[in-house]
Steps between C-alpha positions, in 0.01 A plus 500: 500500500556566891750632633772300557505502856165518726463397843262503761571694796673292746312415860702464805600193422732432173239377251596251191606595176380365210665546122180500234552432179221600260462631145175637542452827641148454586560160648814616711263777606294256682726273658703846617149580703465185625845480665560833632140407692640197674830699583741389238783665349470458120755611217308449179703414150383473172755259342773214607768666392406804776446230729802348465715837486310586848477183710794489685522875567147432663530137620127464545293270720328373243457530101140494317559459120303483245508209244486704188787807503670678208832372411589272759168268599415450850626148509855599382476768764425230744837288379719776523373555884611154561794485363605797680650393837405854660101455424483127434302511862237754386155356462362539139134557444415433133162707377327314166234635343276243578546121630565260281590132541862566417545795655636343896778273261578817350517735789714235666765356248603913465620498900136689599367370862150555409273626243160674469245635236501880432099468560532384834325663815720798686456285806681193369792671327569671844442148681736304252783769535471493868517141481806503330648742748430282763674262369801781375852325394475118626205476227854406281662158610866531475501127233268746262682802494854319412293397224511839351818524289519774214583301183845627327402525138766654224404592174796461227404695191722442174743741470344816237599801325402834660282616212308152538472539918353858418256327256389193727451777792261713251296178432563355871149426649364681769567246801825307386585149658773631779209727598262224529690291658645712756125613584415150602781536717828311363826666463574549115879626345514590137849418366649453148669204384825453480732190589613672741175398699649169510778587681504573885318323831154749476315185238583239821535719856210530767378831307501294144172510257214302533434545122684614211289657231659538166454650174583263192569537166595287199881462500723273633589744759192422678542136496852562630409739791213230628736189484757765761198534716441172513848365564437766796234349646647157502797665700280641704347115546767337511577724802175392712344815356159551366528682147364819383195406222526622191205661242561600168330719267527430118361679215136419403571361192771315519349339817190371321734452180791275640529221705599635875714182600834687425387740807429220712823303406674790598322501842211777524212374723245694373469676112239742421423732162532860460132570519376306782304754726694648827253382730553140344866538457544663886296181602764255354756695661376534833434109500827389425662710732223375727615175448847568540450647817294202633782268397779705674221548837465104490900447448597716811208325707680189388816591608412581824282193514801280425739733721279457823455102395878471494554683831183311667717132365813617633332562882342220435819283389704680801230365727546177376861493522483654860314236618657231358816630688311453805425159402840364412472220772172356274488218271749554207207424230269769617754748478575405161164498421415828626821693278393264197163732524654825549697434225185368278332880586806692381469329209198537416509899611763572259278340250228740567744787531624435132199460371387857399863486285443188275081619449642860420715349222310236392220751474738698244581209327158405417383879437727550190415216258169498620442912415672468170299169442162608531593833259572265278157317495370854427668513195420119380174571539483840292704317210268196494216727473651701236594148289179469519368796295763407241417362122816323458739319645797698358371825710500322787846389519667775650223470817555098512879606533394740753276305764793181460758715613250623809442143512844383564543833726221369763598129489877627581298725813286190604840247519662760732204487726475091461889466540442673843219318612703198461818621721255655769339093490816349491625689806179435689584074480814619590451622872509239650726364811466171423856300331405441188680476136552890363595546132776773585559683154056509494441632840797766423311569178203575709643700794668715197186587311299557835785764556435642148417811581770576761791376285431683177651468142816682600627198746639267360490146652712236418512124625744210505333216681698192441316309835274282397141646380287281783577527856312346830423803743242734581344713267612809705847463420442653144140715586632640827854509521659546183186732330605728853836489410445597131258778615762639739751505231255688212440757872919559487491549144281768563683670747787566248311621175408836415186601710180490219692325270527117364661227770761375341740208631603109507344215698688189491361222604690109492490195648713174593483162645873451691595312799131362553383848515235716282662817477339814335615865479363829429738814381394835420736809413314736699690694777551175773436421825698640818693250684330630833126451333554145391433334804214730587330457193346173625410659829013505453391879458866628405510636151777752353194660237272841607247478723168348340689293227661226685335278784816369594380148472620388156825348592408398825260314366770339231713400817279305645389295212844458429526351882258263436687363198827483755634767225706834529501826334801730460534813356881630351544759241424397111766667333330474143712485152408851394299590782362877597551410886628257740189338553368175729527152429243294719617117534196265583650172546294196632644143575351186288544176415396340167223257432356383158288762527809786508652664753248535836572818791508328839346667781195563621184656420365819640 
């Protein structure tokens, strides 16, 4: 090979320098010649590994690498360039051996600026590197290189004996999967596993995985381990997180053996056997944490999208206000009209600001039943193909047994999903401002099981409604107002319970017809309210949760369609039998008078 360092002499002026990247003595010979003729400075390397241990020492002008290296191939190369932020700026020339349809897409997708064939004229290689000189560092537009993230990928191996780890590393192939996958440019930890991985903020923080890969056996402990990483990830979800994917890797036999559905019950994403190839196996790894990453790229895009909506309606809604100040001397009814519409657009923006909440755990609802539900059909399938090769029916009654109990399993996965299309129908009839008659203990039902996923097994609610079941108002009494008060309450309960562990608490929720009024209240035990904050509360855009999990809107919101139903709400401290904290009680009281038809909310509509 050359040596590893030969440059043209310089001129008087500083000449550029160019980092080539070629295998082939004979071939790196050439190009060598051709360079140090047009003036170049040229460092020639025969692998990527050398490349990438001599880049930033150098910091060249421009890199020419070959397609085809040792080791580390010349598209990996090209990744690990990019994702560097010290030479994500270099242009890349990508040498093939010869052009070939693909060859552009392929040069490309690895972060290369430009490709060309090995057979090419002198003249032209010279003419497409000066090119790319010309053009030098604003080639890269700053939306593509934020694009380059390095995947975080952690491997968790079963826990093993020495004498068997001394064994596995005899028999251990020549490139293993942490190799391969940190060649193509991702960041990849080797741990073992322990429950102690459970533990801690590094599964959730800004540094957390994109993928988990795990190594699975056949006992319970296994099953166990998966079903903590999953009640993880929903913490992490539940948060306003996007969870780490998890891969597992079973043995061969029992994966083709044995139904996989326990795995997928227990929450794994992806399963694989034993003896799929690396290069397959790295594949399914890289696109799940590919995925991941798009999710979490689209979810912070969405923040900011909703952030910069909410601070472009507030301008806007000052505006309005503003100038209806300097307009107090105008017609009554256009002033009315013109707040009626501000208020319409805060409504509807803290709509759209909730909305990547409720898809995020409806999303989770559906994902479950449905996973565990198609594994299933995998296995009803096998067993009716096995009944099948059966002589009698006596043999086959142990697989009849079998596929009913899968059976029963999917229809129990399909009702979840149906039972939640219903609620998410029932609340869309729902939002409406319109007076019309509300069946209280349904609606409840449905703002209950559209909060699902945010309330959890470990809260317990419990109801005393003793007002009658039917009541004339608008829909947004029960979809707006009290499902925001029940979701601020399951947000307090938070606050108090052990950080990665269950919420746990009491929601009590009653209501009364006294003194011509419909009175409902909402207690928690969760830590209270302030007596300073209670007033505020109602105040648009003031909110007592982190930034980027509260709009501030929420009770606000509740005020004013309160207002138009002439109500009140008041907040004092719940004071629950048995209770783990003071607690809030919210009292939503709206005036009526009774008709055939029940009790009907004066007021009017917004």
């Amino acid at each position: 090979m050359l040596s590893s360092d030969l440059k043209a002499p310089l001129g008087a002026t500083e000449t550029a320098r160019v980092l080539l990247v070629e295998p082939d003595d004979a071939h790196a010979q050439r190009i060598w010649r051709v360079l140090l003729k047009e003036g170049f400075t040229v460092t020639c390397l025969g692998s990527g590994e050398a490349a990438l241990g001599t880049v930033e020492d150098l910091m060249p002008d421009l890199v020419v690498v070959c397609s085809e290296l040792p080791g580390m191939t010349g598209g990996q190369l090209a990744r690990r360039l990019r994702l560097d932020a010290l030479t994500r700026t270099i242009p890349i020339l990508m040498l093939t051996e010869d052009a070939f349809p693909g060859g552009e897409r392929e040069g490309l997708e690895s972060g290369a600026d430009a490709y060309i064939s090995k057979s090419a004229h002198p003249d032209l290689l010279v003419l497409r590197m000066r090119a790319l000189l010309r053009e030098g560092p604003e080639l890269l537009q700053v939306d593509e290189a934020s694009r380059f993230r390095r995947a975080r990928i952690v491997i968790v191996n079963s826990p093993r004996e020495e004498e068997e780890d001394e064994e596995i590393t005899e028999d251990a192939p020549e490139t293993t999967l942490g190799e391969l996958l940190w060649r193509d440019g991702h960041t990849v930890t080797s741990i073992e596993r322990s429950d102690d991985l459970i533990d801690g903020g590094w599964l959730r923080g800004a540094d957390g995985p994109d993928c988990l890969v795990l190594e699975l056996g056949s006992g319970d402990e296994d099953l166990k381990f998966c079903r903590l990483l999953d009640a993880r990830r929903q913490a992490v979800l539940e948060a306003g997180g996007i969870p780490f994917r998890t891969l597992g890797i079973v043995e061969a036999s029992r994966f083709r053996r044995q139904s996989s559905g326990e795995f997928f019950e227990a929450g794994i994403d992806d399963l694989v056997p034993s003896d799929i190839a690396i290069e397959a196996l790295a594949m399914r790894i890289r696109t799940l944490a590919q995925r991941r990453m798009a999710q979490d790229e689209f979810r912070q895009q969405e923040i900011e999208r909703q952030q910069n909506a909410l601070t472009l309606e507030a301008a806007r809604a000052k505006a309005e206000m503003a100038e209806a100040l300097a307009q107090a001397n105008m017609e009554l009814a256009r002033t009315n009209e013109q707040l009626i519409q501000a208020q319409s657009k805060l409504v509807q923006t803290a709509k759209m600001a909730s909305l990547g909440e409720l898809v995020a755990g409806i999303a989770h609802e559906i994902n479950n039943p449905l996973a565990f539900t198609i594994a299933h059909a995998d296995t009803v399938e096998r067993t009716l193909k096995r009944l099948q090769t059966l002589g009698s029916p006596e043999d086959g009654a142990p697989l009849m047994q079998k596929g009913i109990s899968r059976l029963e399993s999917m229809k129990l996965g399909l009702q979840r999903i149906q039972n939640l299309v219903l609620s998410l129908r029932r609340f869309s009839r729902l939002d409406e401002s319109s007076f019309q008659t509300v069946d209280v203990p349904g609606a409840l039902e449905t703002a209950l099981a559209l909060l699902g996923h945010k309330l959890g097994p470990d809260i317990k609610i419990e109801k005393d409604l003793q007002a009658p079941a039917h009541l004339v108002c608008q829909p947004a009494f029960l979809n707006q107002v009290v499902m925001n008060i029940i979701s601020n309450a399951a947000d307090a309960l938070a606050d108090i319970s052990p950080e990665g562990g269950p919420v746990q608490g009491r929601i009590v929720i009653k209501s009364r017809l006294e003194n011509g009024r419909y009175d409902m209240t909402i207690s928690d035990d969760g830590p209270g309210l302030l007596m300073e904050l209670r007033n505020r509360v109602f105040d648009p855009f003031f909110t007592t949760k982190p930034v980027g999990t509260g709009t501030g809107l929420g009770l606000a919101i509740a005020y004013s369609v309160m207002e138009a139903h002439d109500g009140i709400i008041e907040i004092t401290d719940a004071h629950l039998p048995d209770g783990r904290g003071i607690g809030a009680c919210f009292r939503l009281s709206l005036p009526v008078t009774m008709t055939e038809d029940g009790p009907v909310a004066t007021g009017r509509s917004v």
